[in-house]
mmCIF file of the C-alpha atoms, coordinates in Angstrom:
data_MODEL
# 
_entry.id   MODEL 
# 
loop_
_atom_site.group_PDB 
_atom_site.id 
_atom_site.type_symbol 
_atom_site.label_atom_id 
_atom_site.label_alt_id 
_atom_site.label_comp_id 
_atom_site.label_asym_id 
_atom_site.label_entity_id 
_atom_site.label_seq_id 
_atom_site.pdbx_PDB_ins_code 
_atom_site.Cartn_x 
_atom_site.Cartn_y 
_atom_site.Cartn_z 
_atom_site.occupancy 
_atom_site.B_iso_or_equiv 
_atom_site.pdbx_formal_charge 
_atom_site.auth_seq_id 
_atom_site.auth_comp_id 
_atom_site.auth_asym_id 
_atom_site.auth_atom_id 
_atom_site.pdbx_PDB_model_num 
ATOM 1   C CA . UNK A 1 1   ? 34.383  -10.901 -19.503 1.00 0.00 ? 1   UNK A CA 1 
ATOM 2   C CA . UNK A 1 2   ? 34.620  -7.632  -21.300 1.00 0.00 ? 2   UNK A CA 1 
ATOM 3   C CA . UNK A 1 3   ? 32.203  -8.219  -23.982 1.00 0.00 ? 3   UNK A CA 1 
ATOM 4   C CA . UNK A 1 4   ? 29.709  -9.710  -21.789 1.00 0.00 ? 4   UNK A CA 1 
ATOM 5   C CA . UNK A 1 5   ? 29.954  -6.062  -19.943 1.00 0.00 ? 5   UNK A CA 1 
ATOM 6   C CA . UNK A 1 6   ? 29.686  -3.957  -22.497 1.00 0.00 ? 6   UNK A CA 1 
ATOM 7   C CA . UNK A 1 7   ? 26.602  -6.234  -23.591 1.00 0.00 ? 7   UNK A CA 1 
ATOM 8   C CA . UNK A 1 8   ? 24.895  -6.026  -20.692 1.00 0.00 ? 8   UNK A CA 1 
ATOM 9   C CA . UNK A 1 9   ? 25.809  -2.230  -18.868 1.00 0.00 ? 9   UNK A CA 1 
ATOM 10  C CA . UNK A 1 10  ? 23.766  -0.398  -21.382 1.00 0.00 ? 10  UNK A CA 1 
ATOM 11  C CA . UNK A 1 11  ? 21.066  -2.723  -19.993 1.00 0.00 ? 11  UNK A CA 1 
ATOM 12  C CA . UNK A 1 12  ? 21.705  -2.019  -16.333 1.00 0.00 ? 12  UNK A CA 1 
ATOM 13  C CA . UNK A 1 13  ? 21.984  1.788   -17.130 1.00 0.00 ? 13  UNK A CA 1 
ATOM 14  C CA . UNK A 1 14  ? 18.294  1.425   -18.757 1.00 0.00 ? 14  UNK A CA 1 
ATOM 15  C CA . UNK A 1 15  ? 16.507  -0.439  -16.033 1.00 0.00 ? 15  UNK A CA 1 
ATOM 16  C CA . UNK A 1 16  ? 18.535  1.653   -13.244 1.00 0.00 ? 16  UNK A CA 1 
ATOM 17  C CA . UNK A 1 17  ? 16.991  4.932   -15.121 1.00 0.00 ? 17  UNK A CA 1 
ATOM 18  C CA . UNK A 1 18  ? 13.651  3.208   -15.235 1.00 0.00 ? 18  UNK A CA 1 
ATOM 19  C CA . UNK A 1 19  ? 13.792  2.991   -11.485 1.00 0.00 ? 19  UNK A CA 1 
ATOM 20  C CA . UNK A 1 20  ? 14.715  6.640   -10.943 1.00 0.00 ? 20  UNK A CA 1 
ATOM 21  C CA . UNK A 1 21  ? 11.728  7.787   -13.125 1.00 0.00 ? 21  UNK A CA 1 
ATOM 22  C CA . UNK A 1 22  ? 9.830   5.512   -11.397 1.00 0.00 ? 22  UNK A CA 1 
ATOM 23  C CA . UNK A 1 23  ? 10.630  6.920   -7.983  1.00 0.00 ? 23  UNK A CA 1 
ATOM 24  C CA . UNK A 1 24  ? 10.156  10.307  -9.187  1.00 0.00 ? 24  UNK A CA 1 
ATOM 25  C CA . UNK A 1 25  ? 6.904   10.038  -10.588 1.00 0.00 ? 25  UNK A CA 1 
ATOM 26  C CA . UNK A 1 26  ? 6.038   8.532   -7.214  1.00 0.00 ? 26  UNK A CA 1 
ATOM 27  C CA . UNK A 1 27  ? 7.529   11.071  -5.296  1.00 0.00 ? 27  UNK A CA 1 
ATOM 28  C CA . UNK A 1 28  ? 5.450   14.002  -7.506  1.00 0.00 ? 28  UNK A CA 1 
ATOM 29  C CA . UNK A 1 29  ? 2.482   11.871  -6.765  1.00 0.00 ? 29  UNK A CA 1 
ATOM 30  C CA . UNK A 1 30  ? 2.719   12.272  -3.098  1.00 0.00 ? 30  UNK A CA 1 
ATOM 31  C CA . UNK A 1 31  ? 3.474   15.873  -3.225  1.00 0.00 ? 31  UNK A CA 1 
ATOM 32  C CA . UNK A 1 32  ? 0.156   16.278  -5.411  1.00 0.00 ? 32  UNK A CA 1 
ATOM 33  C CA . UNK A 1 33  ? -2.078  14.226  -2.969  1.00 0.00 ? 33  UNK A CA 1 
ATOM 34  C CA . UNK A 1 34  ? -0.726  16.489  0.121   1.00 0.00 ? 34  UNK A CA 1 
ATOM 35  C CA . UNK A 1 35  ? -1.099  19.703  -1.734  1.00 0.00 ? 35  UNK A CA 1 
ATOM 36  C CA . UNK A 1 36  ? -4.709  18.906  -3.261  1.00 0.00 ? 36  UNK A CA 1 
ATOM 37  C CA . UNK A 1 37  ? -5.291  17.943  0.948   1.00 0.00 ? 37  UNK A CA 1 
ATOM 38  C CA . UNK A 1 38  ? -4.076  21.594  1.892   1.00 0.00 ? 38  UNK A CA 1 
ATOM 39  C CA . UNK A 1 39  ? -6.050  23.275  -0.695  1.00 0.00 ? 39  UNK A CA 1 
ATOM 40  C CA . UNK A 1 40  ? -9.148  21.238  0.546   1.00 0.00 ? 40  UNK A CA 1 
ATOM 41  C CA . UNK A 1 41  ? -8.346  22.196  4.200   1.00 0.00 ? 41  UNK A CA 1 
ATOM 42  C CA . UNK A 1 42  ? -7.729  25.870  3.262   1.00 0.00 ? 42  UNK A CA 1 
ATOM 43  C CA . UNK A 1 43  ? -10.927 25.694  1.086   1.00 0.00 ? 43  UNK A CA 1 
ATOM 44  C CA . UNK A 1 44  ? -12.475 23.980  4.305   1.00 0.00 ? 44  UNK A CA 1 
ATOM 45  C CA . UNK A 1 45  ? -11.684 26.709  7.008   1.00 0.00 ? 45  UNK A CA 1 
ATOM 46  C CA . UNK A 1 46  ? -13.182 29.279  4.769   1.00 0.00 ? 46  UNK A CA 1 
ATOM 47  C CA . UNK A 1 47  ? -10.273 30.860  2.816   1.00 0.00 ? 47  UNK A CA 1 
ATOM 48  C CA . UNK A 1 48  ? -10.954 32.042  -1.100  1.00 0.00 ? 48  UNK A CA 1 
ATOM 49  C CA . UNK A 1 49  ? -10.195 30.836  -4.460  1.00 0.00 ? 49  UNK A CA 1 
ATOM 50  C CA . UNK A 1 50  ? -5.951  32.477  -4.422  1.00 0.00 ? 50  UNK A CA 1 
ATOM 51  C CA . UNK A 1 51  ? -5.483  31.644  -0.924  1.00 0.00 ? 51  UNK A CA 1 
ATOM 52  C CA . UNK A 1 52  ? -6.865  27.591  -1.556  1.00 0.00 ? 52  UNK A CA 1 
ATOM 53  C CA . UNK A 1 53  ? -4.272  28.010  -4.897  1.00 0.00 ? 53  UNK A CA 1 
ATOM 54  C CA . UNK A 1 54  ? -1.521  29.457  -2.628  1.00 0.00 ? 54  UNK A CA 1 
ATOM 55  C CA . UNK A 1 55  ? -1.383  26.881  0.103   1.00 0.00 ? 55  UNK A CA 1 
ATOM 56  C CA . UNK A 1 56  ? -1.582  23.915  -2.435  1.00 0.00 ? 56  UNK A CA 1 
ATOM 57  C CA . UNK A 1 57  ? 1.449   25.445  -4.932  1.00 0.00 ? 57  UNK A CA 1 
ATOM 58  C CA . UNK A 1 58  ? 3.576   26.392  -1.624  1.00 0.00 ? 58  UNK A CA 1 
ATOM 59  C CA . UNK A 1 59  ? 3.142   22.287  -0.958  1.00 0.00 ? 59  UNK A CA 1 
ATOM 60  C CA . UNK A 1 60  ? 3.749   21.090  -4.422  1.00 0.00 ? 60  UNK A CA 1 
ATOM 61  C CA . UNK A 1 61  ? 5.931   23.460  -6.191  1.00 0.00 ? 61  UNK A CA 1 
ATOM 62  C CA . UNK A 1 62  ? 5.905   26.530  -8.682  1.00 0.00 ? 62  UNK A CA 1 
ATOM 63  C CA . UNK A 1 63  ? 4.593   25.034  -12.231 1.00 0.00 ? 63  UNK A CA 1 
ATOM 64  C CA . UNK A 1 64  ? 2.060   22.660  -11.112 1.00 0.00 ? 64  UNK A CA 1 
ATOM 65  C CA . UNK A 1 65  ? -1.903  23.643  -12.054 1.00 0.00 ? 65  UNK A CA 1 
ATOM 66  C CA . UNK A 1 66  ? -4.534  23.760  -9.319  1.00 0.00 ? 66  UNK A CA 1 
ATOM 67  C CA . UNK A 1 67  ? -8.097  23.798  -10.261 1.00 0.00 ? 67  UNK A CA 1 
ATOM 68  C CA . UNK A 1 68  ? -10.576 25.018  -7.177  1.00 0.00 ? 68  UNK A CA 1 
ATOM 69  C CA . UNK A 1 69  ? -14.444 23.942  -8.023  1.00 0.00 ? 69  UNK A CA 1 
ATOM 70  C CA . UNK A 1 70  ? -16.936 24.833  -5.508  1.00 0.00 ? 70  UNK A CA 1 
ATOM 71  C CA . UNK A 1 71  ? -20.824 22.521  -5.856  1.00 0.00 ? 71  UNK A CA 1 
ATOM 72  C CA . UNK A 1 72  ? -22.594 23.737  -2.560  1.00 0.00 ? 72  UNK A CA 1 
ATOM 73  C CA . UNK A 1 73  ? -20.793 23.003  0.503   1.00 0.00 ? 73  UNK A CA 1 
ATOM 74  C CA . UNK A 1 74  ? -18.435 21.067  -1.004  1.00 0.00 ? 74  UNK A CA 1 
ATOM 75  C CA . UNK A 1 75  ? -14.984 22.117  -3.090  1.00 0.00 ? 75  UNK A CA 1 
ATOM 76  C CA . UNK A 1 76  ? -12.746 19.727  -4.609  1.00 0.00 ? 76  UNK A CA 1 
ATOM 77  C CA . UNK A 1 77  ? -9.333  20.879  -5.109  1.00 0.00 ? 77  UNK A CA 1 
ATOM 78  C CA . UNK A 1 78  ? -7.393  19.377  -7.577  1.00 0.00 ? 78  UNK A CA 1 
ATOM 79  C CA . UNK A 1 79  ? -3.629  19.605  -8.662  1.00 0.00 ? 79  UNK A CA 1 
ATOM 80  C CA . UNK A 1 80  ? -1.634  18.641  -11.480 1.00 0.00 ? 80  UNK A CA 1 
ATOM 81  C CA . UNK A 1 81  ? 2.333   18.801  -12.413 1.00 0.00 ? 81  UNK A CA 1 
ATOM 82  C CA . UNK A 1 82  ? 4.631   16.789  -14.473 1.00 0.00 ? 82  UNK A CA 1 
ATOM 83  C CA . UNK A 1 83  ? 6.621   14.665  -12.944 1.00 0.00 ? 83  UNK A CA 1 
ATOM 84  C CA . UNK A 1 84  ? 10.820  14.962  -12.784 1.00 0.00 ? 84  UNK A CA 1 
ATOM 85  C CA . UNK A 1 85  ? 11.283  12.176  -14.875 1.00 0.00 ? 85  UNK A CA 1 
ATOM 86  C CA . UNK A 1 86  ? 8.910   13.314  -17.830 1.00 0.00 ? 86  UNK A CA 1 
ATOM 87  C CA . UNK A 1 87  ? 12.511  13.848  -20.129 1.00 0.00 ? 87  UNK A CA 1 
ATOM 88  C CA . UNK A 1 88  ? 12.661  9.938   -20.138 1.00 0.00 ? 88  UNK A CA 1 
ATOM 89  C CA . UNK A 1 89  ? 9.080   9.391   -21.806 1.00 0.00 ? 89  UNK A CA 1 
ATOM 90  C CA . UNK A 1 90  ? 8.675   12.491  -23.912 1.00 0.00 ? 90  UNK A CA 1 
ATOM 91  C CA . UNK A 1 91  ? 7.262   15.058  -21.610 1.00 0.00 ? 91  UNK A CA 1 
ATOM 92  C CA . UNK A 1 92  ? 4.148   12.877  -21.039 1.00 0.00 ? 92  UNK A CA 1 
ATOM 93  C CA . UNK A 1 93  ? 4.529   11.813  -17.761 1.00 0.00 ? 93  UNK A CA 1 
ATOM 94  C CA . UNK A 1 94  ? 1.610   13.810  -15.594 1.00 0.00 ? 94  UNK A CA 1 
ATOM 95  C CA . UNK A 1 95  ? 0.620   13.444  -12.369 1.00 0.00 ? 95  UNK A CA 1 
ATOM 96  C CA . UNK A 1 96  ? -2.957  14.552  -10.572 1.00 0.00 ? 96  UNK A CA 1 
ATOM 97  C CA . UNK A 1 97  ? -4.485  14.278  -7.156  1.00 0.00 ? 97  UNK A CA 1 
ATOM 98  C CA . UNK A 1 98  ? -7.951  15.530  -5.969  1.00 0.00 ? 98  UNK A CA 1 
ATOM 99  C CA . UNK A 1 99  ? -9.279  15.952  -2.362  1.00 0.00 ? 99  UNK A CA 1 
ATOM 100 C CA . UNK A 1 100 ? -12.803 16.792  -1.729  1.00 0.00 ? 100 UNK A CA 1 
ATOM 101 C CA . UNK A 1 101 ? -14.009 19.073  1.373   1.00 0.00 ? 101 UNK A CA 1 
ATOM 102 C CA . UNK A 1 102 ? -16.948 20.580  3.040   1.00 0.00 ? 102 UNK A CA 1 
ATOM 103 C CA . UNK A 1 103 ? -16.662 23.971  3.651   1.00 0.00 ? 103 UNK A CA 1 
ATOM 104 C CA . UNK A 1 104 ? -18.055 24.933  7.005   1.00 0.00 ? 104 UNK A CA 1 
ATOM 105 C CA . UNK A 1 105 ? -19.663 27.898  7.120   1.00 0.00 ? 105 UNK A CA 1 
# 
């Protein structure tokens, strides 16, 4: 019974991390999506370049990049971090989001 433990927790551990870094990443994702959706809206209703940046790092969190590109009436916002779990894969675990608005005049 022992050996077949300590053969097989190692495992466990590894899959049970996997999930965890999984959940992470998904959870970053989300956060991404609503912040590049407030930066739209802000960038919607009229407010400039910092103040679109501002309400889309207050959703996401300090450390994530948020790129604001106006074409005409329309300005895509979009926002990048890495996610939590990015010590599991080597740092290389990014997440993005974009949301696209018109911006009323």
């Amino acid at each position: 019974m022992t050996a077949e433990l300590a053969l097989a927790l190692p495992a466990v551990v590894l899959v049970l991390a996997l999930v965890l870094v999984t959940v992470a990443a998904g959870a970053a994702q989300l956060r991404c999506v609503d912040a590049a959706r407030a930066g739209a809206r802000a960038a919607a209703i009229g407010e400039p370049a910092a103040g679109v940046r501002s309400a889309a790092v207050r959703v996401v969190g300090e450390g994530a990049r948020v790129e604001v590109h106006q074409d005409g009436d329309w300005v895509t916002v979009t926002v990048s971090t890495t996610a939590p779990g990015a010590w599991f894969t080597g740092g290389r675990l990014a997440v993005s989001a974009s949301a696209t608005a018109w911006a009323e005049p």
